[in-house]
N, C-alpha and C positions, 0 to 999 in steps of 0.2 A: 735297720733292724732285720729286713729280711735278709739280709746275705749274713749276718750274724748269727740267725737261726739254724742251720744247716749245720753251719762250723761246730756251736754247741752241741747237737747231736752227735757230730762227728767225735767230739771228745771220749764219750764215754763209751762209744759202739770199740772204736780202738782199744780203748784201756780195758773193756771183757775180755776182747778178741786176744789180747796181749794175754791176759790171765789166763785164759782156758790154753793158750798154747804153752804157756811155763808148768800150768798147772801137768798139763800131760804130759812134759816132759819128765817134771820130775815125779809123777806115778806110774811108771810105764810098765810096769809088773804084770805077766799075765795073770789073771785070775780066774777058777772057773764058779760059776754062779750055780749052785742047787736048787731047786724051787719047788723040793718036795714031788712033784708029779715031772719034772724035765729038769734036766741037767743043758745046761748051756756050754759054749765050745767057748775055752780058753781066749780073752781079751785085756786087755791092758784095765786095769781099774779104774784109771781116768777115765775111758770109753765109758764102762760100768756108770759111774758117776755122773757123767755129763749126760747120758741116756735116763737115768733117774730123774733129772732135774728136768731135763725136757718133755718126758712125759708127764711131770707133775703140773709142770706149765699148760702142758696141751688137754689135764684134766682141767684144772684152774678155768683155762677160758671155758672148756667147754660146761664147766657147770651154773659159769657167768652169764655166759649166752642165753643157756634154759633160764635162766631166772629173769632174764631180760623181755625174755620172748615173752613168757607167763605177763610181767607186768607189762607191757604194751597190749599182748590182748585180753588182760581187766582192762584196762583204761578203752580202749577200742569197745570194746561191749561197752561198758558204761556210758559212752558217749553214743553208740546207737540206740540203748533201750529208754523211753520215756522216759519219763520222772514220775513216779504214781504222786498223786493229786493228797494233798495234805490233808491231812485230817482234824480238823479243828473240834475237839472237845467244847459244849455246850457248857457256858457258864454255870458255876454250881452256887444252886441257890443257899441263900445265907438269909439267916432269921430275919431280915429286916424287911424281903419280898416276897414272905409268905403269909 
């Protein structure tokens, strides 16, 4: 099963790799991008698109990350700070003990 593992990875990293180079072949148009405050210098639209996708990815982890860190350090406090000491409410008296 470990030399299996590998190979299965290997199936689908090919088969994107495959895609994103067909894919560019067949968008190769230059394109220029406006962005309201800068105008970008003429690229193929595939580039355009495959640049979109990767920085959505590279916000994606990094918003996963922040939220990772946050919940390891609640859990890390919470496991530093005591436990405050319960408070047990005194029974309430009922007609029968007065």
């Amino acid at each position: 099963m470990k030399r299996l593992e590998p190979l299965l990875l290997l199936v689908p990293v090919l088969g994107v790799g495959l895609w994103a180079f067909l894919f560019s072949l067949a968008n190769s148009e230059p394109v220029t991008l406006d962005l309201v405050f800068a105008r970008l210098e003429p690229a193929a639209l595939s580039v355009w698109l495959i640049a979109a996708f990767v920085a959505g990815g590279l916000c994606g982890l990094f918003a996963g990350s922040v939220a990772i860190w946050r919940a390891q350090r609640a859990l890390s406090r919470s496991r530093r700070a005591p436990a405050a000491p319960a408070v047990v409410a005194p029974p309430a008296a009922t007609a029968a003990t007065r």
